[in-house]
PDB file of N, H, CA, C and O in Angstrom:
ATOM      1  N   UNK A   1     113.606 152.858  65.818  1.00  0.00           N
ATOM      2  CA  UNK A   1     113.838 153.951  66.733  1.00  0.00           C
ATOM      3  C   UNK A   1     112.490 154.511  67.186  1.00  0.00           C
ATOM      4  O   UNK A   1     111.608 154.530  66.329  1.00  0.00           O
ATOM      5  N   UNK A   2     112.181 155.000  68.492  1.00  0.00           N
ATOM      6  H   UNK A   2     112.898 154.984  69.189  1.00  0.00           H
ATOM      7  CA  UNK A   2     110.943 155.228  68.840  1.00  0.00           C
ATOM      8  C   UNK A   2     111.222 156.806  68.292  1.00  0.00           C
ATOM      9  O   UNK A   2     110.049 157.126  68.485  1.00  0.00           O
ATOM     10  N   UNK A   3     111.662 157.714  67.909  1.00  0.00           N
ATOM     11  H   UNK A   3     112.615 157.454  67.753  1.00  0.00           H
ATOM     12  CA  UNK A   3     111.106 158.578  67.174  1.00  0.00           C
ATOM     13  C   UNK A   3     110.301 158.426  66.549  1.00  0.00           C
ATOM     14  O   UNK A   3     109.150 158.840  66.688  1.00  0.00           O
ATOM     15  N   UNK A   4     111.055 157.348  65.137  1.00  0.00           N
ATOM     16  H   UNK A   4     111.990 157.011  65.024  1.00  0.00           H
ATOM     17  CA  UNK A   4     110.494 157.050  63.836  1.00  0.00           C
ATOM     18  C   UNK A   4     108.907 156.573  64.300  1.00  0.00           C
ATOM     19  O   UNK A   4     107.916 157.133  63.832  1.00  0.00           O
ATOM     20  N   UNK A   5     108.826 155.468  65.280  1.00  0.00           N
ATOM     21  H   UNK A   5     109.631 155.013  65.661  1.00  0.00           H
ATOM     22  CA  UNK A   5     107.697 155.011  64.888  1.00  0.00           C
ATOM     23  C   UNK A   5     106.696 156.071  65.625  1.00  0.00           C
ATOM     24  O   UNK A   5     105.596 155.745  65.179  1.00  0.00           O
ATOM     25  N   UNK A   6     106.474 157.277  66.605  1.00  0.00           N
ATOM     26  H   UNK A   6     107.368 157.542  66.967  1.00  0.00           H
ATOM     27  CA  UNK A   6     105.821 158.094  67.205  1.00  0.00           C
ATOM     28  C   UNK A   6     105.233 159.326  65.469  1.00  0.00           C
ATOM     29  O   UNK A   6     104.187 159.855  65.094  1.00  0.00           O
ATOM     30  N   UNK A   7     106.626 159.234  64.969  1.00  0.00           N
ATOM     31  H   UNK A   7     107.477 158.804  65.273  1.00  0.00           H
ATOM     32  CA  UNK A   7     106.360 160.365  63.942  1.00  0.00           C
ATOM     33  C   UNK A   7     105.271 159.887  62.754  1.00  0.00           C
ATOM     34  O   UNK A   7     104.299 160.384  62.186  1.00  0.00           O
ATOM     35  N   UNK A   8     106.308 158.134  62.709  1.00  0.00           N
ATOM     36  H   UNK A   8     107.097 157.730  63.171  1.00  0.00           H
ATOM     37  CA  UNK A   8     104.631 157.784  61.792  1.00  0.00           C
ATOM     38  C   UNK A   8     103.394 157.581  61.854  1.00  0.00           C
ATOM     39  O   UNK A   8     102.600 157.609  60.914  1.00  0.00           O
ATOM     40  N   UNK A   9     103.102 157.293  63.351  1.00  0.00           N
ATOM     41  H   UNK A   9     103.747 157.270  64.116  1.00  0.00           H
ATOM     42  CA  UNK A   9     101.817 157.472  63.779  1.00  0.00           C
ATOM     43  C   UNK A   9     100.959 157.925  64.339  1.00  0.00           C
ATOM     44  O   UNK A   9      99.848 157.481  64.629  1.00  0.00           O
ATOM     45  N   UNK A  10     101.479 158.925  64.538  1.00  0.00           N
ATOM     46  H   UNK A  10     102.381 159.286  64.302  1.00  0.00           H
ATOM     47  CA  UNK A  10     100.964 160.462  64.727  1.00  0.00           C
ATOM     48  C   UNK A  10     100.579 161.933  63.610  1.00  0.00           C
ATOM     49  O   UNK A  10      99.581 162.631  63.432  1.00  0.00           O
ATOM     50  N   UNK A  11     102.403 161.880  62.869  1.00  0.00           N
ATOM     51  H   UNK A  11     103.214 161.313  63.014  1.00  0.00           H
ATOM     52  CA  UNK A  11     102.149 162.796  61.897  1.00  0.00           C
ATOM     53  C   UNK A  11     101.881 162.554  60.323  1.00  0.00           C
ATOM     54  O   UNK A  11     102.668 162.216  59.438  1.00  0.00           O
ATOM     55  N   UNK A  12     100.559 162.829  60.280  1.00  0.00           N
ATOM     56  H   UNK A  12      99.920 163.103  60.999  1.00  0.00           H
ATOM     57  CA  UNK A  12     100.002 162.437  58.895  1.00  0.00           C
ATOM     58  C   UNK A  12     100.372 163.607  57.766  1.00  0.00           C
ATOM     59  O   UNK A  12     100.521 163.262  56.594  1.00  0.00           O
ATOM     60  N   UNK A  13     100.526 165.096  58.186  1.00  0.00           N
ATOM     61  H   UNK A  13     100.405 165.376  59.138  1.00  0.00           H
ATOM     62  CA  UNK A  13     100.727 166.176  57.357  1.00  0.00           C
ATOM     63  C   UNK A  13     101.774 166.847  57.739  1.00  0.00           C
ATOM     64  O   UNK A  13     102.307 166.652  58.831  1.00  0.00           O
ATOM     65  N   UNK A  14     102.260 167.872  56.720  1.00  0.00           N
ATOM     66  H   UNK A  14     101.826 168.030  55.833  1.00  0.00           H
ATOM     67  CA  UNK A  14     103.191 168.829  56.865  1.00  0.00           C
ATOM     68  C   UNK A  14     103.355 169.262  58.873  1.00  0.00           C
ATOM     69  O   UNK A  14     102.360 169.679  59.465  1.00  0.00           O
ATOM     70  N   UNK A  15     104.394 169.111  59.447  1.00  0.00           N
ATOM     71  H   UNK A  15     105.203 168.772  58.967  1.00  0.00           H
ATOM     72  CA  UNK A  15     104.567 169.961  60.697  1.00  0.00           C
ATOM     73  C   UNK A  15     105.794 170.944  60.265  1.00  0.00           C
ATOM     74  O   UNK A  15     106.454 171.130  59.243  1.00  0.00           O
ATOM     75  N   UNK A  16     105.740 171.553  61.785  1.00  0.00           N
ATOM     76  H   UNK A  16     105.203 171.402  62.615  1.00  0.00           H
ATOM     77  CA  UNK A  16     107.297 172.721  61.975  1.00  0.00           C
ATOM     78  C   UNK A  16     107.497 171.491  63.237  1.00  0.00           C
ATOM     79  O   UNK A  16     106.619 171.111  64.012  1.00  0.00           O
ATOM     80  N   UNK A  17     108.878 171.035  63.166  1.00  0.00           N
ATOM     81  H   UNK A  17     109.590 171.344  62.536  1.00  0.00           H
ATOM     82  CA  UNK A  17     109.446 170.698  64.287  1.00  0.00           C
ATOM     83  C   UNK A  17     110.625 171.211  64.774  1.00  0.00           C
ATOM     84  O   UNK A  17     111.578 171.551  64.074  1.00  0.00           O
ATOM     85  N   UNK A  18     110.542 171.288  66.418  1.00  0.00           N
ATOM     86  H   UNK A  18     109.767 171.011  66.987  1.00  0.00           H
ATOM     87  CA  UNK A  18     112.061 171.810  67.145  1.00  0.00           C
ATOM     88  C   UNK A  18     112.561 170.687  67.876  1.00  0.00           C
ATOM     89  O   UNK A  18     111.934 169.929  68.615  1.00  0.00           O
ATOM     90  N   UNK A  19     114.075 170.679  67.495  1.00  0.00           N
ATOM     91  H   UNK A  19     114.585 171.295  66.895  1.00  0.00           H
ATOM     92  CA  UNK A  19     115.268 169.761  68.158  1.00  0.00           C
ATOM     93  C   UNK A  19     116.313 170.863  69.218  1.00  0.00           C
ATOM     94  O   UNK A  19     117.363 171.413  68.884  1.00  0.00           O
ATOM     95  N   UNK A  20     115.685 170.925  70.401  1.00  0.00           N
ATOM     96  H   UNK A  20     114.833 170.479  70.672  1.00  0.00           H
ATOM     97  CA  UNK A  20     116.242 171.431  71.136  1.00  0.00           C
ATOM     98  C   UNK A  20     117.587 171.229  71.777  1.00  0.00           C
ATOM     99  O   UNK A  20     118.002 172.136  72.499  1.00  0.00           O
ATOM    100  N   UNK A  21     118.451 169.959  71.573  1.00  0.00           N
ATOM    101  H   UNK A  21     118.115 169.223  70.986  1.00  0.00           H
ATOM    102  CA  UNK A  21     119.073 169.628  71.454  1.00  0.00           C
ATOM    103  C   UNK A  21     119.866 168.277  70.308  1.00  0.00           C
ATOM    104  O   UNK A  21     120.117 167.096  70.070  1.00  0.00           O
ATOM    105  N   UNK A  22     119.924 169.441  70.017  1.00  0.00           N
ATOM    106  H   UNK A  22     119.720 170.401  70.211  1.00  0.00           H
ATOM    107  CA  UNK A  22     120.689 168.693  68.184  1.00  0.00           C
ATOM    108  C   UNK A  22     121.879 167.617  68.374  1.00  0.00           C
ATOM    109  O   UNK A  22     121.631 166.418  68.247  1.00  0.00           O
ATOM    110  N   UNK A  23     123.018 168.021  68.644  1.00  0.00           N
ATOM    111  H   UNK A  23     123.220 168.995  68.748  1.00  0.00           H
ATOM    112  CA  UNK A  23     123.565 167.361  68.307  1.00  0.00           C
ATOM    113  C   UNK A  23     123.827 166.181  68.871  1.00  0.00           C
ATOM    114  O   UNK A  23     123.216 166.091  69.936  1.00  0.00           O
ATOM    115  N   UNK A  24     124.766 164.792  68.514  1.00  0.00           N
ATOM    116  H   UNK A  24     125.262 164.864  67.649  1.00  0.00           H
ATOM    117  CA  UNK A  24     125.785 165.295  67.569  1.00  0.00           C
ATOM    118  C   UNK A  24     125.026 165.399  66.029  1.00  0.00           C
ATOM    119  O   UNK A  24     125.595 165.842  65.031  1.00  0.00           O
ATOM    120  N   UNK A  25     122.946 164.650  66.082  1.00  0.00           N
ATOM    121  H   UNK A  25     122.484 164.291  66.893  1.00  0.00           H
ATOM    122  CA  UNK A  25     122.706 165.378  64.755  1.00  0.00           C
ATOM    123  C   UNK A  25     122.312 163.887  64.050  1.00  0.00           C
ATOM    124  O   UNK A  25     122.301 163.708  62.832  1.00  0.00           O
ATOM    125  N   UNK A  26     122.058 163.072  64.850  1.00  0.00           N
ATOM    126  H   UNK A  26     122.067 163.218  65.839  1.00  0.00           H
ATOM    127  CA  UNK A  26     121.282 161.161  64.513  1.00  0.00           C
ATOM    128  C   UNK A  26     120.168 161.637  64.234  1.00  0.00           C
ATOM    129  O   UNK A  26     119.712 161.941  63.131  1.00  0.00           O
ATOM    130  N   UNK A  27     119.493 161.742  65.749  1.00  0.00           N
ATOM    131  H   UNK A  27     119.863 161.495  66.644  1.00  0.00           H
ATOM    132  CA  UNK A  27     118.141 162.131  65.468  1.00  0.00           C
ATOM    133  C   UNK A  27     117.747 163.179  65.162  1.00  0.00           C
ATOM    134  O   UNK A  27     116.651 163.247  65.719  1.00  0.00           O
ATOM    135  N   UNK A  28     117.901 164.032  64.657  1.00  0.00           N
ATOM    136  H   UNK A  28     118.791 163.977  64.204  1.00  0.00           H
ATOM    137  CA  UNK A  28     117.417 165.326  63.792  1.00  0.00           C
ATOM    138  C   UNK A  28     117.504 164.696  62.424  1.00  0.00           C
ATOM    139  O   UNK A  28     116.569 164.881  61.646  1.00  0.00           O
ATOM    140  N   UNK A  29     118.754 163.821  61.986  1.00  0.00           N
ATOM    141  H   UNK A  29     119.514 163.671  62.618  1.00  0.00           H
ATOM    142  CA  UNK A  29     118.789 163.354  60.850  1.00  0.00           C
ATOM    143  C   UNK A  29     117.334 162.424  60.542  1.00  0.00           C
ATOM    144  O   UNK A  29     116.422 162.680  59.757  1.00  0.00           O
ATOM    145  N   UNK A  30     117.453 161.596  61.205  1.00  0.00           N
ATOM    146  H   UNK A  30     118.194 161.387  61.843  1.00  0.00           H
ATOM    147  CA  UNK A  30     116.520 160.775  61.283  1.00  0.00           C
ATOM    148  C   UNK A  30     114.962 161.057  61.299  1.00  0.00           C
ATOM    149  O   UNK A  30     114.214 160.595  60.438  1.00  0.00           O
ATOM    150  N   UNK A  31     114.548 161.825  62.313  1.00  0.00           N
ATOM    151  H   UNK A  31     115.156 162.200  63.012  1.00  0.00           H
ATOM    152  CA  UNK A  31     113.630 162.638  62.146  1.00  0.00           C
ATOM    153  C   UNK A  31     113.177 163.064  60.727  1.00  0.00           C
ATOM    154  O   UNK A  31     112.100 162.815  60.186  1.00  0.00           O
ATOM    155  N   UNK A  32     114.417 163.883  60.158  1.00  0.00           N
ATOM    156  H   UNK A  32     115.292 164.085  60.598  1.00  0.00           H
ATOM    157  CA  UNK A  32     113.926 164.541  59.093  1.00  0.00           C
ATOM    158  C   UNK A  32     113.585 163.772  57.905  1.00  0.00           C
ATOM    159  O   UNK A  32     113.026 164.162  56.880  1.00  0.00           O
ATOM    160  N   UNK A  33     113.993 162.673  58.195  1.00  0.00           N
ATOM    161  H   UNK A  33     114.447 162.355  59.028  1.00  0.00           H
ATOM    162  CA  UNK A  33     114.395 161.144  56.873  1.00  0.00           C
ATOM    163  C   UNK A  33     112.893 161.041  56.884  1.00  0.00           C
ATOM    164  O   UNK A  33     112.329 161.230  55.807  1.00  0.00           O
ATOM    165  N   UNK A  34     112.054 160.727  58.106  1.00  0.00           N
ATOM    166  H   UNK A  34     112.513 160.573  58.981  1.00  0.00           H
ATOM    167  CA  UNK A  34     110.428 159.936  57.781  1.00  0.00           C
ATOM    168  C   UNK A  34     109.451 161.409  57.887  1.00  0.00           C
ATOM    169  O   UNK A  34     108.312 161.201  57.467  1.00  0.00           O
ATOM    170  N   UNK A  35     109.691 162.889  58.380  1.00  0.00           N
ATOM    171  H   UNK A  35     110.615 163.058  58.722  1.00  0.00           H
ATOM    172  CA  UNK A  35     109.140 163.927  58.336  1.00  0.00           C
ATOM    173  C   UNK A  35     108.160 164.054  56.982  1.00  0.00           C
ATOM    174  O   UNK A  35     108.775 164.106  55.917  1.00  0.00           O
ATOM    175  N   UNK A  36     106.880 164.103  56.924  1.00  0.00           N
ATOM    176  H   UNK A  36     106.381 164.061  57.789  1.00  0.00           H
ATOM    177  CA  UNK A  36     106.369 164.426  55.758  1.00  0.00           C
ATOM    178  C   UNK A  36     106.620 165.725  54.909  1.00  0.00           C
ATOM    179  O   UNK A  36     106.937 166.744  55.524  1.00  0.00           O
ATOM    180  N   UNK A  37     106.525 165.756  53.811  1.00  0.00           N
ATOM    181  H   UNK A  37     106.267 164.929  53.312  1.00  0.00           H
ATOM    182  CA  UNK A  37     107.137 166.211  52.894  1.00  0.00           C
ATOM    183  C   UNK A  37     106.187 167.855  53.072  1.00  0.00           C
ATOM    184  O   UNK A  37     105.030 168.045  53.446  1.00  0.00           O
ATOM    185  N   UNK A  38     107.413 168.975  52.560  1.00  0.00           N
ATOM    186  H   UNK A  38     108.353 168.820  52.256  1.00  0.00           H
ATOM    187  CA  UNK A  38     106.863 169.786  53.030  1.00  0.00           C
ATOM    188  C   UNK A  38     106.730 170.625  54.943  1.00  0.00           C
ATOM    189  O   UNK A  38     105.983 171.482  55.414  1.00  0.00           O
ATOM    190  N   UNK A  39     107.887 169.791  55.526  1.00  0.00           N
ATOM    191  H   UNK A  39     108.494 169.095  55.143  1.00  0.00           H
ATOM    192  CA  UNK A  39     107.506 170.290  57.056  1.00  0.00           C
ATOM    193  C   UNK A  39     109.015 170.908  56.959  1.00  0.00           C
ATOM    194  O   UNK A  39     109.647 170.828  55.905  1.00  0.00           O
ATOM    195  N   UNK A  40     109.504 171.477  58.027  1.00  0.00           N
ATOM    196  H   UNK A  40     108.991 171.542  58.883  1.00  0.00           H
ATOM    197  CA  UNK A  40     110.081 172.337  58.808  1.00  0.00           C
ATOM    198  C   UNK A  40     110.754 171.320  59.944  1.00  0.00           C
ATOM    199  O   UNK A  40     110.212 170.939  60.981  1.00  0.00           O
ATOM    200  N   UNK A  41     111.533 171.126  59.662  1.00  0.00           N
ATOM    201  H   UNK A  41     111.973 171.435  58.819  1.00  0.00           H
ATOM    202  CA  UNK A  41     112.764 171.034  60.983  1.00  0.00           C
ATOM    203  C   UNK A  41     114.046 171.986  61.385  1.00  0.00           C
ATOM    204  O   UNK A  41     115.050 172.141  60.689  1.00  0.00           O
ATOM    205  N   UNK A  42     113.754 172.659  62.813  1.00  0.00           N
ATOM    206  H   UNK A  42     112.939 172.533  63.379  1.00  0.00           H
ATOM    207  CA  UNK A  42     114.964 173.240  63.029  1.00  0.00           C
ATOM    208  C   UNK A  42     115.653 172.554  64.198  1.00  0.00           C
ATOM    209  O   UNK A  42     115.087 172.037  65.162  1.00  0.00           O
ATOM    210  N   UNK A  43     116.751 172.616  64.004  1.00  0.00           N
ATOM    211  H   UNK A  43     117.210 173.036  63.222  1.00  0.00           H
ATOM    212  CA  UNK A  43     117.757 172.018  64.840  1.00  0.00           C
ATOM    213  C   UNK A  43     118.695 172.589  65.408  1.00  0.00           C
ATOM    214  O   UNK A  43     119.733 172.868  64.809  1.00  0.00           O
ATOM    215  N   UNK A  44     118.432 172.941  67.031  1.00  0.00           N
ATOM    216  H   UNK A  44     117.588 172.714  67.518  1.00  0.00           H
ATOM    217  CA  UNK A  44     119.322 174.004  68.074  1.00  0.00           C
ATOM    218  C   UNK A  44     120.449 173.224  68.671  1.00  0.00           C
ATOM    219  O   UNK A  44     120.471 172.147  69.266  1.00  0.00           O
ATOM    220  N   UNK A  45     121.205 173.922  68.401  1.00  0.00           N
ATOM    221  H   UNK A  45     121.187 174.797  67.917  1.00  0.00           H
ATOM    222  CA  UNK A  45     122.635 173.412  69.913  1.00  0.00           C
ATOM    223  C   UNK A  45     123.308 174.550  70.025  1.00  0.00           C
ATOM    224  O   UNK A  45     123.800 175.238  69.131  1.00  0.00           O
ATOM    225  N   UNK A  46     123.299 174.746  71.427  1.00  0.00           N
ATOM    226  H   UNK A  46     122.899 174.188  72.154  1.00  0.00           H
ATOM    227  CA  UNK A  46     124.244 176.123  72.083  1.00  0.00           C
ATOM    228  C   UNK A  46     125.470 175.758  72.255  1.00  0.00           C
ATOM    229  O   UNK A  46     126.128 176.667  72.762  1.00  0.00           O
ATOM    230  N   UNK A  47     126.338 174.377  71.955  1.00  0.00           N
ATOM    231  H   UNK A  47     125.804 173.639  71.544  1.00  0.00           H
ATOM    232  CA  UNK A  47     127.574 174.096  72.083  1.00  0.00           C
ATOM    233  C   UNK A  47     127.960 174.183  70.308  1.00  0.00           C
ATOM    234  O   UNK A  47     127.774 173.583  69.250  1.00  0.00           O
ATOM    235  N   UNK A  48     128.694 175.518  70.953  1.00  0.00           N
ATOM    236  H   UNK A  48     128.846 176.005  71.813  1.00  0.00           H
ATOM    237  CA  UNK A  48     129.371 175.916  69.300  1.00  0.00           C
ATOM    238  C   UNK A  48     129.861 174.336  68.652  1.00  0.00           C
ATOM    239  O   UNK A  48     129.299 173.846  67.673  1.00  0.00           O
ATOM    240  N   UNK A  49     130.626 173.881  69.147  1.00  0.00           N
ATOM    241  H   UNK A  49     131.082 174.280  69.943  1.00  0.00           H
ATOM    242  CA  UNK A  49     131.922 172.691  68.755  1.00  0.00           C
ATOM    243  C   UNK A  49     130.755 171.317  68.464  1.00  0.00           C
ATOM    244  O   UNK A  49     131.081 170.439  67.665  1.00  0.00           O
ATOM    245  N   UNK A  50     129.065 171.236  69.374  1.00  0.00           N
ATOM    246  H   UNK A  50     128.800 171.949  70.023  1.00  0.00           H
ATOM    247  CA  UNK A  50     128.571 169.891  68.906  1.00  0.00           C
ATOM    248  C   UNK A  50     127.464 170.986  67.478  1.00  0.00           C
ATOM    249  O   UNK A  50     126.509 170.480  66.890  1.00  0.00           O
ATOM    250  N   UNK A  51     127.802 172.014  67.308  1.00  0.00           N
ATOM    251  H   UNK A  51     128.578 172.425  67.786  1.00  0.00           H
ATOM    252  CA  UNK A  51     126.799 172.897  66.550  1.00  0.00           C
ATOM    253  C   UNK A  51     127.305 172.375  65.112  1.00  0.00           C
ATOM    254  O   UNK A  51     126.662 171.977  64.141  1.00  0.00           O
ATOM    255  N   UNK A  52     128.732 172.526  65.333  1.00  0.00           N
ATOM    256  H   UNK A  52     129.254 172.850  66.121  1.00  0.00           H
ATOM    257  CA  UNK A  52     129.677 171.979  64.024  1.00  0.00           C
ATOM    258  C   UNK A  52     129.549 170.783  63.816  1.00  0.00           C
ATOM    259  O   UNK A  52     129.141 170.558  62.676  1.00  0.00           O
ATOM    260  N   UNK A  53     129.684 170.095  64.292  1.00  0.00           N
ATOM    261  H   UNK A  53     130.016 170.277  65.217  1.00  0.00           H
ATOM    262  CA  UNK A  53     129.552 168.769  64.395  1.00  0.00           C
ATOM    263  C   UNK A  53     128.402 167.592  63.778  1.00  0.00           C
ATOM    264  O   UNK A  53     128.408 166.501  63.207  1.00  0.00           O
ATOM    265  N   UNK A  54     127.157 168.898  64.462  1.00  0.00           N
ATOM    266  H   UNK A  54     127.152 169.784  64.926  1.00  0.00           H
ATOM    267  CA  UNK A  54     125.882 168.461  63.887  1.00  0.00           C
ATOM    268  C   UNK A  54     125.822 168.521  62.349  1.00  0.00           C
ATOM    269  O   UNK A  54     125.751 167.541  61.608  1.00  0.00           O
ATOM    270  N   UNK A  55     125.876 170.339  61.828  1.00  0.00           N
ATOM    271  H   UNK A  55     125.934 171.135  62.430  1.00  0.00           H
ATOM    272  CA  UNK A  55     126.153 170.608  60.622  1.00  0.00           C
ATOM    273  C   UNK A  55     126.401 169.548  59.779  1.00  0.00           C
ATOM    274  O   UNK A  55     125.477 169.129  59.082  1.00  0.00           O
ATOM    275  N   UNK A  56     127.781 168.912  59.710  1.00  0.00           N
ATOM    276  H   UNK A  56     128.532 169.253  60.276  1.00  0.00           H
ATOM    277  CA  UNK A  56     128.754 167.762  59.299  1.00  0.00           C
ATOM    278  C   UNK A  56     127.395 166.621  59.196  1.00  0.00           C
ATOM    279  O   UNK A  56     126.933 166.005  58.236  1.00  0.00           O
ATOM    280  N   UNK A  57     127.214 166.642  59.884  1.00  0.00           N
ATOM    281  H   UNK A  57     127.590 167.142  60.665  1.00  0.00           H
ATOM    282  CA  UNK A  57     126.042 165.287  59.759  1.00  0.00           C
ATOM    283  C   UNK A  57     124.884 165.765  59.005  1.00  0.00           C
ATOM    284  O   UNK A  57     124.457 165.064  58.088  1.00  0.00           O
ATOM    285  N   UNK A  58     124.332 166.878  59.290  1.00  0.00           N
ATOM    286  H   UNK A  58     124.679 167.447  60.035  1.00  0.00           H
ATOM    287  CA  UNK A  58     123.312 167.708  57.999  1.00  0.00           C
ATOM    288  C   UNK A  58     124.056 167.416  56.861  1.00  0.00           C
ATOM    289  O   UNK A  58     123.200 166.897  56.144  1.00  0.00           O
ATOM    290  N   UNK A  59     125.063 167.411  56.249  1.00  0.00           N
ATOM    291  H   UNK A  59     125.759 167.832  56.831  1.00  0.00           H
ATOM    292  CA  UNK A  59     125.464 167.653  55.085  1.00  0.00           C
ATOM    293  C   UNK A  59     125.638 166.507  54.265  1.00  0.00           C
ATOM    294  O   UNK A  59     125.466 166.498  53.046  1.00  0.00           O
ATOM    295  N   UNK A  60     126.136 165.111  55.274  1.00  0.00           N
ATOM    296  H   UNK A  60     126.275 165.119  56.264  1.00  0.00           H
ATOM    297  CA  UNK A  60     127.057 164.337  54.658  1.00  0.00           C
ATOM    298  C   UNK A  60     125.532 163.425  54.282  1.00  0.00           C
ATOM    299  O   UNK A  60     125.619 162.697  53.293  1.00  0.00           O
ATOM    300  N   UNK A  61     124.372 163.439  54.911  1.00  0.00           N
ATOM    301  H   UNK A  61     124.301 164.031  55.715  1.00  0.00           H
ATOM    302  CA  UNK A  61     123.015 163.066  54.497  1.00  0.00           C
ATOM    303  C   UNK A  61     122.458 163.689  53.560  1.00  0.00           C
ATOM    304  O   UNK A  61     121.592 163.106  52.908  1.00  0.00           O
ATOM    305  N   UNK A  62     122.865 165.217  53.216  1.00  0.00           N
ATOM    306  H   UNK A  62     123.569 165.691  53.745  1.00  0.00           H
ATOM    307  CA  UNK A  62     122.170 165.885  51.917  1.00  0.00           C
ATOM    308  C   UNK A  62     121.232 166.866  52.159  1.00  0.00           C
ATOM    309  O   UNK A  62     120.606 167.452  51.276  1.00  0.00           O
ATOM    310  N   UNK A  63     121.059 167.174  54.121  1.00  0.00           N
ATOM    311  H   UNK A  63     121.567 166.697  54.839  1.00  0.00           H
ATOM    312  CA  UNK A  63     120.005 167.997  54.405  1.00  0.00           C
ATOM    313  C   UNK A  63     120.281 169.362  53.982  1.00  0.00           C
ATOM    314  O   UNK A  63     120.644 169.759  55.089  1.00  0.00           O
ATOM    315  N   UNK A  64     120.392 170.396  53.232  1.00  0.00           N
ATOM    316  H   UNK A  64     120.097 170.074  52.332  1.00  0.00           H
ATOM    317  CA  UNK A  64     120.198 171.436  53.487  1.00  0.00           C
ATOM    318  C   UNK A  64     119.836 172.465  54.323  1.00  0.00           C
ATOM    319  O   UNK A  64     118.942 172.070  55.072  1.00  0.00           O
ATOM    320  N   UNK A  65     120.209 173.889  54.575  1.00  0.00           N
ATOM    321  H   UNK A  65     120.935 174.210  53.967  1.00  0.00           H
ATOM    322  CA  UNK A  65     120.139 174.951  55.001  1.00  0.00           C
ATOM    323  C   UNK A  65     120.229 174.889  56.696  1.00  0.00           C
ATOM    324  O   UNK A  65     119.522 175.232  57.644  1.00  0.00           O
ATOM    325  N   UNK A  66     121.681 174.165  56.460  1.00  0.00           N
ATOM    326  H   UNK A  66     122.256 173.886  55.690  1.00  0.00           H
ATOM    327  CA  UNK A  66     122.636 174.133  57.866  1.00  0.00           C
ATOM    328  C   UNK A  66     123.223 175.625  58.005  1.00  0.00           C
ATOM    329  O   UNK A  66     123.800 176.115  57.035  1.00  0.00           O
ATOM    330  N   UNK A  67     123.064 176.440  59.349  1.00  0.00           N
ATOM    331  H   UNK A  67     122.595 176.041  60.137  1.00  0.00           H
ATOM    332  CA  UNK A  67     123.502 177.551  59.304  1.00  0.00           C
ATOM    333  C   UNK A  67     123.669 178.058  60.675  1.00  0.00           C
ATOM    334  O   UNK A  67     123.161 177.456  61.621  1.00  0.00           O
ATOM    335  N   UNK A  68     124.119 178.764  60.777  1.00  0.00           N
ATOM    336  H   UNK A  68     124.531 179.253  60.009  1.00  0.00           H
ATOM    337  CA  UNK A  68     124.199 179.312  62.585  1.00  0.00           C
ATOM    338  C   UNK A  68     124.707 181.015  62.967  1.00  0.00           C
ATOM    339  O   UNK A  68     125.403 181.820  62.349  1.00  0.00           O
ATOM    340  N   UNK A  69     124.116 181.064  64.042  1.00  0.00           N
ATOM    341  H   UNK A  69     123.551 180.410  64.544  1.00  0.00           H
ATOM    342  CA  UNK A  69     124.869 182.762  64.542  1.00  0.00           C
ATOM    343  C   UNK A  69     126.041 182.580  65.694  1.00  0.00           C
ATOM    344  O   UNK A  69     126.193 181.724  66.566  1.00  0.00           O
ATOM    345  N   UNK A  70     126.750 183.667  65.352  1.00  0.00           N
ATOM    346  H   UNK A  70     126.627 184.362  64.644  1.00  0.00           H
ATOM    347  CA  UNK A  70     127.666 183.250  66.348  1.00  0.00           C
ATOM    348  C   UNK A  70     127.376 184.356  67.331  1.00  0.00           C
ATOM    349  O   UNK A  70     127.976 184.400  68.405  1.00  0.00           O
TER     350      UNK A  70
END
């Protein structure tokens, strides 16, 4: 996936990254899978229903501190 390979050869240390459009929540997953240890990913979607959706995919991978405002 050209994420993966941009993230590995570029980011050598801790970042904050933004997913401005999250869902349905692959690549945020993915992202966060090769992210060096120690960084920050947040992951936005203004569609309540793909917001849920995404979540579901945060979880069923093991990501933690899926959350949202309504």
């Amino acid at each position: 996936m050209f994420v993966e390979q941009v993230l590995r050869q570029y980011i050598t240390g801790p970042v904050k990254m933004l997913d401005l459009c999250a869902a349905p929540g692959g690549k945020s997953t993915h992202a966060r899978s090769v992210l060096p240890e120690g960084s920050l990913l947040v992951a936005n979607e203004v569609i309540r229903k793909s917001f849920a959706d995404s979540c579901g995919e945060f979880n069923e991978v093991g990501t933690s501190g899926c959350g949202g405002y309504q």
